[in-house]
N, C-alpha and C positions, 0 to 999 in steps of 0.2 A: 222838164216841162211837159205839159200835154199832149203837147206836137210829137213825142217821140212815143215808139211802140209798146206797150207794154211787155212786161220780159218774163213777171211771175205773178200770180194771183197767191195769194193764201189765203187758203181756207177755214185755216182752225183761229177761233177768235185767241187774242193776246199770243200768238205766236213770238216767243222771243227774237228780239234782234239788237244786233250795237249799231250805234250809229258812229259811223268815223268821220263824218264830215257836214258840212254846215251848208247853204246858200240857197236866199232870198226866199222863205217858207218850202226847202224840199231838205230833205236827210240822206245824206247817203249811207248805205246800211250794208252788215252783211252779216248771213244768216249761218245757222250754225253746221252750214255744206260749204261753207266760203263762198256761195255765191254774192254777188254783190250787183247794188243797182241802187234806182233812186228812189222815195217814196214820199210823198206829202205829208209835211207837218201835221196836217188835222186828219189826217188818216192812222195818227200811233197816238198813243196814252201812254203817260207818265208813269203808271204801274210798272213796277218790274216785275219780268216773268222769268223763269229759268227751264231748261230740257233738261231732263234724264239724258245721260251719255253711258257708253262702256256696259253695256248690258243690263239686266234687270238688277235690281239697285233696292235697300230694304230702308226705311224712313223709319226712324225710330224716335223717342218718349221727348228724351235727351241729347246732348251730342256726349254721345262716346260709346263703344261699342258694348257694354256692358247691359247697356238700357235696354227696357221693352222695346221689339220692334214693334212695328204701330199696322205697317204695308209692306208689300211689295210692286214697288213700280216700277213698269216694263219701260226698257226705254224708247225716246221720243214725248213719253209723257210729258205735257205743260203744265208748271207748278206756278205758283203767287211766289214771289220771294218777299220775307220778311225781314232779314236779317241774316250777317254772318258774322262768325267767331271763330276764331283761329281757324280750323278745318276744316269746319262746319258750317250748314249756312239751315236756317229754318223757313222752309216752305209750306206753304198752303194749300191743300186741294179739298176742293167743294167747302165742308164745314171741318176737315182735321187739319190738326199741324203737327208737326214732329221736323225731325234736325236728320239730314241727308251728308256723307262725306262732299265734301267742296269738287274733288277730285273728281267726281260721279254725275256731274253737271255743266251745262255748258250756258255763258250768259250774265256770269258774275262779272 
C-alpha cells in the first residue's frame, strides 16, 4: 500500500523481476539479488526482460555454439526477451537479436 515506506527505487527502465504473488492491484516481486517487496500493478509492463548473469556472456546468430557471435554483453545487462528453446532463449537489445545460453541469464 502507499502508507508503507518505500524499500527500492529502480532506476534502469524494464528492469527484470518475477512476481510471486498477487493482491488487490500490487505484485510482489523479487529481483534478481533476491530482494523482495511490493510494487504496483501500473508501475510494471507486460514485456518480458531478462539480465545477463555469470559474467560477460557472447549473444550469438543462432542458438548453438557453432554460430556467429553477434556481442559480447557484460553482465547486469537488460535484454527484451523474445523467446526460448531448449537452452537458449532470444533476446533483444536496441535494434539486434541473437540467442544467449538459458544458463547465462537470469528472469526466464
Amino acid at each position: 500500500g502507499n502508507e508503507y515506506p518505500i524499500k527500492y527505487i529502480y532506476k534502469i527502465k524494464s528492469m527484470p523481476i518475477k512476481v510471486v504473488g498477487e493482491y488487490e492491484g500490487w505484485y510482489k516481486i523479487i529481483d534478481k539479488d533476491n530482494d523482495e517487496g511490493w510494487v504496483s500493478k501500473n508501475l510494471t509492463i507486460k514485456k518480458r526482460h531478462i539480465i545477463i548473469k555469470n559474467g560477460t556472456q557472447i549473444m550469438y546468430k543462432k542458438n548453438n555454439l557453432k554460430s556467429v557471435p553477434i556481442f559480447r554483453l557484460e553482465e547486469n545487462v537488460v535484454a527484451e526477451l523474445e523467446k526460448c528453446s531448449q537452452n537458449w532463449c532470444k533476446i533483444k537489445i536496441r535494434d539486434k537479436t541473437g540467442w544467449v545460453q538459458s544458463e547465462n541469464i537470469w528472469g526466464i
